[in-house]
C-alpha positions as CSV (number, residue, x, y, z in Angstrom):
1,X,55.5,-24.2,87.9
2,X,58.9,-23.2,86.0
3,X,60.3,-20.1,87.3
4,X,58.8,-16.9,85.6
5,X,61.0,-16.0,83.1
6,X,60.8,-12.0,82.1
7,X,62.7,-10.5,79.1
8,X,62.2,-6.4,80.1
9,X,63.9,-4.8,76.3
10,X,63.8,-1.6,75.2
11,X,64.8,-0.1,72.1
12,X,65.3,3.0,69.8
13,X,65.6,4.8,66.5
14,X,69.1,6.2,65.7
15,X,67.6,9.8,66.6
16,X,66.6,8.5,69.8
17,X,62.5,10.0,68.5
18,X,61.6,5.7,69.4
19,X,61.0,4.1,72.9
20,X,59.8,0.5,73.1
21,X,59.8,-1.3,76.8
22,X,58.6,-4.7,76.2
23,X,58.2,-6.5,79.2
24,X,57.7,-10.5,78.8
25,X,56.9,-13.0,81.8
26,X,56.3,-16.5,80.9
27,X,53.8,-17.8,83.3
28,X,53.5,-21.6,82.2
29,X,54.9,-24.6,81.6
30,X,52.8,-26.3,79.0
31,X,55.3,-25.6,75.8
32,X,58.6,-24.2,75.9
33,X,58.8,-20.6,74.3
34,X,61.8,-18.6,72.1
35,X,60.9,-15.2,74.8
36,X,63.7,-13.4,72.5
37,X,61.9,-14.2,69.4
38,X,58.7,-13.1,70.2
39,X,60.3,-9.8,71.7
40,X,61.7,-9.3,68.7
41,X,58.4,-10.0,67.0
42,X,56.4,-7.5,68.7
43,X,59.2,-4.8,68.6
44,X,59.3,-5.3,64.5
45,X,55.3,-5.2,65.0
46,X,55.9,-1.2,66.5
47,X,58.1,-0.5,64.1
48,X,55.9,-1.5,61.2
49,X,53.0,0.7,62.7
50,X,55.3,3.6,63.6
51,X,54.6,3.7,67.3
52,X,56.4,6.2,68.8
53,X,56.7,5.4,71.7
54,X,55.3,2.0,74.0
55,X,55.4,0.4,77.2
56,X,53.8,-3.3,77.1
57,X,53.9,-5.9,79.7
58,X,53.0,-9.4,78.0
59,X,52.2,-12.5,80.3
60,X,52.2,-15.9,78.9
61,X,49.6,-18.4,80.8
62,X,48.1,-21.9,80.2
63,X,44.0,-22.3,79.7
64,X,43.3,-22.1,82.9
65,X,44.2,-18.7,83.9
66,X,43.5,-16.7,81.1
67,X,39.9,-18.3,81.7
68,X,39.9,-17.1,85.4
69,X,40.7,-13.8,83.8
70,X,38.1,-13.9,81.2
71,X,35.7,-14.6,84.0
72,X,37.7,-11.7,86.4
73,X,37.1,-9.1,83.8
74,X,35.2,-9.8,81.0
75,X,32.6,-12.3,82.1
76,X,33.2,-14.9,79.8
77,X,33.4,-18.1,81.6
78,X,35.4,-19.6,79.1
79,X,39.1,-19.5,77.8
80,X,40.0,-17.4,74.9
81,X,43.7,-16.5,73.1
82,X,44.4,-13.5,73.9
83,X,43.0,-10.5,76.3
84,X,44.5,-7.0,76.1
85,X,44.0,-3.8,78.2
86,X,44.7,-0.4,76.8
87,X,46.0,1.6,79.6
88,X,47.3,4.6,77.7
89,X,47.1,5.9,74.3
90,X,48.6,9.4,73.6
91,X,48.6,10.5,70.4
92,X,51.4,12.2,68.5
93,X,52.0,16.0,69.4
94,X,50.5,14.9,73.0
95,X,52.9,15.9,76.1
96,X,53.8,12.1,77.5
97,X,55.9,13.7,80.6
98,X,53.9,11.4,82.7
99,X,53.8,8.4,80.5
100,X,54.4,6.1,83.4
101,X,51.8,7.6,85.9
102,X,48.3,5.2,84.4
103,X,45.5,6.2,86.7
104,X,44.7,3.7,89.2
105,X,40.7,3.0,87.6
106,X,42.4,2.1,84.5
107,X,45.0,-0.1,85.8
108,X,43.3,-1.9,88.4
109,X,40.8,-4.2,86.6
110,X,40.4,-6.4,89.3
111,X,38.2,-3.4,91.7
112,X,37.0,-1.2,88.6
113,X,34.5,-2.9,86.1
114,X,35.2,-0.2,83.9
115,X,38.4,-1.4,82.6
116,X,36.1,-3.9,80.5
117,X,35.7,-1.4,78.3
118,X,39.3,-0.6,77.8
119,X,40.2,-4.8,77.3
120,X,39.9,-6.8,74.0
121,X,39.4,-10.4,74.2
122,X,38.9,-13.3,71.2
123,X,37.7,-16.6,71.2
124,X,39.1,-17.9,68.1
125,X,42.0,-16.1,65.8
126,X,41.0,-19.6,63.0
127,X,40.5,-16.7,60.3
128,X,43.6,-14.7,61.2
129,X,45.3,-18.1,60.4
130,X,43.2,-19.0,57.4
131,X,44.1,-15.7,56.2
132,X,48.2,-16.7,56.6
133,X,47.4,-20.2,54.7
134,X,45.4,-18.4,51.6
135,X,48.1,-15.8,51.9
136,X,50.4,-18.6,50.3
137,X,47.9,-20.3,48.5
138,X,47.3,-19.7,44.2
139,X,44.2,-17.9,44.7
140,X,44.7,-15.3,48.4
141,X,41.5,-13.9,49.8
142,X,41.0,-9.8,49.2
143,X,41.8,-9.6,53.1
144,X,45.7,-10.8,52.0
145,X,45.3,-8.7,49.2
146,X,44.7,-5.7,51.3
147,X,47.8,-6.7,53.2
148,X,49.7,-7.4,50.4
149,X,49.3,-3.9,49.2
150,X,50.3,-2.8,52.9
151,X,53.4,-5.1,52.7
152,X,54.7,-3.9,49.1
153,X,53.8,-0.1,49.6
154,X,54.5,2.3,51.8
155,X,51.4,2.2,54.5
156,X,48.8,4.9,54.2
157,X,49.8,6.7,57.8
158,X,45.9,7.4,58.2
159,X,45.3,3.6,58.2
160,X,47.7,3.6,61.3
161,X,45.8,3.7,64.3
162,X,49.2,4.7,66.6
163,X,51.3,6.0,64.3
164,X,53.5,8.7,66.0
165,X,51.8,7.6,69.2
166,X,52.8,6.6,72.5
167,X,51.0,3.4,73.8
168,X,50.8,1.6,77.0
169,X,48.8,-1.7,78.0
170,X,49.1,-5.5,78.7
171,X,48.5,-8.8,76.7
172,X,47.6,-12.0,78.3
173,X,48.2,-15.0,75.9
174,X,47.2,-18.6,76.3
175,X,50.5,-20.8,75.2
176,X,48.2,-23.4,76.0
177,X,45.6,-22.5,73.5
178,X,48.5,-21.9,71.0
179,X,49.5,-25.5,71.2
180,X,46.0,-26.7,70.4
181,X,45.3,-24.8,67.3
182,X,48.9,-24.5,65.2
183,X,48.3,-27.4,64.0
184,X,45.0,-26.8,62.3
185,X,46.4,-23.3,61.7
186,X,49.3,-25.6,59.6
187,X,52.5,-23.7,61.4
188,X,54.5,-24.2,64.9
189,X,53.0,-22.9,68.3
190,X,55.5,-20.2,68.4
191,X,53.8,-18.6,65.2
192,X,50.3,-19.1,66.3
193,X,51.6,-17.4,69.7
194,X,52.7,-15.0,67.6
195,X,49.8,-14.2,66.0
196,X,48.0,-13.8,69.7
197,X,50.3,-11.6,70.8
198,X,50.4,-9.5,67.5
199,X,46.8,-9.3,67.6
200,X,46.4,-7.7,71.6
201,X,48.9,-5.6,70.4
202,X,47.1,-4.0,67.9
203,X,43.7,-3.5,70.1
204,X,46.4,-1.6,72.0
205,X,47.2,0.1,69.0
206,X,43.4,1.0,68.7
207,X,42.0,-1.2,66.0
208,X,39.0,-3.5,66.8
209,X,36.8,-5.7,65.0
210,X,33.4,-5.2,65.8
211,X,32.6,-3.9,62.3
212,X,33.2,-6.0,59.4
213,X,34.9,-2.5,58.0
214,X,36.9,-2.7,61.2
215,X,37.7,-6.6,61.1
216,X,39.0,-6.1,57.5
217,X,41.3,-2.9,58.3
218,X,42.4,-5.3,61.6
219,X,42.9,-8.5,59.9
220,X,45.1,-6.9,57.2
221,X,47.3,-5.1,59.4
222,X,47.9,-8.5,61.3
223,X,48.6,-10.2,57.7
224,X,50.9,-7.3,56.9
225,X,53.2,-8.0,60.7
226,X,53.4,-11.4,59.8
227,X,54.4,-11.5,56.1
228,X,57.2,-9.4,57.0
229,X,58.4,-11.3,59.5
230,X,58.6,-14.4,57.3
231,X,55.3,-16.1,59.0
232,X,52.7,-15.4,56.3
């Protein structure tokens, strides 16, 4: 195993009103991965949703652990993507003083089974990257017309789950997985790890997609991220 590499950033507006710690730890050894890149990713992500404020840890691992996890936690004795915990989600106008103290029953998935309902898995993100490829097709699907409208106008702030919020959770993201699909999603593993990492970030962020009404609100915020950063 390659030493794990961890790329702690933070950043903020020029009033000082944004805090971003992102916290990335490459686990694996299976593909190489551009760590600054994707921190730079995920930190234009909170931009575009107007987080106010977030602290995210984001571990990269091969097929084999984020199945042990998915076992661990979720009880899917498979691999997936992506898994992400919400461990805190204040929203704006809430006092944050204590942003950093999570309580222990929410943190500690591996002795509380309650934490299952506070993590997000996928098996397959195929239509997040169908989406991407009919995005720059002749004839895009009304999901990337819904993010198109996102990208070219100012967002509605209602359709952002965190906006002014502060956030706080983890992201576990199979490189592994990454590697097998770009190349039916037609881009590089970087992108498709990307769009992993994008995606737990915005279960974090409070969308799901257990609802078609849901999935369609979801899919075209994740559309939205990656056309403007250049992958869509």
């Amino acid at each position: 195993m390659s030493p794990v590499a961890s790329f702690p950033e933070s950043a903020s507006d020029q009033n000082g009103r944004m805090s971003y710690e992102i916290d990335i730890s490459n686990r694996q050894q299976v593909v190489p991965v551009d760590l600054e890149a994707l921190r730079a990713a995920v930190q234009s992500a909170l931009e575009i949703e107007q987080v106010r404020s977030a602290v995210l840890s984001i571990s990269l691992v091969d097929n084999a652990t984020i199945h042990t996890m998915n076992r661990d936690h979720l009880q899917h004795d498979y691999p997936t993507d992506v898994i992400s915990f919400q461990l805190d989600f204040r929203s704006d106008g809430d006092d944050d003083s204590d942003f950093d103290d999570t309580d222990d029953e929410n943190a500690d998935c591996d002795e509380n089974a309650d934490c299952d309902e506070n993590a997000d898995c996928d098996e397959d993100n195929s239509e997040d990257d169908e989406e991407c490829d009919e995005s720059n097709s002749e004839s895009p699907s009304d999901e990337s017309s819904v993010a198109d409208e996102h990208t070219n106008d100012a967002p509605d702030c209602q359709q952002l789950r965190a906006a002014g919020a502060a956030i706080e959770g983890e992201i576990i993201a199979s490189v592994e997985m990454a590697a097998q699909m770009a190349g039916d999603a037609g881009w590089d593993v970087q992108s498709e790890l990307t769009l992993y990492v994008i995606h737990g970030m915005l279960h974090i962020c409070g969308y799901d997609d257990l609802t078609d009404d849901e999935r369609v609100l979801m899919r075209s915020r994740e559309a939205a991220i990656l056309t403007a950063l250049g992958q869509c």
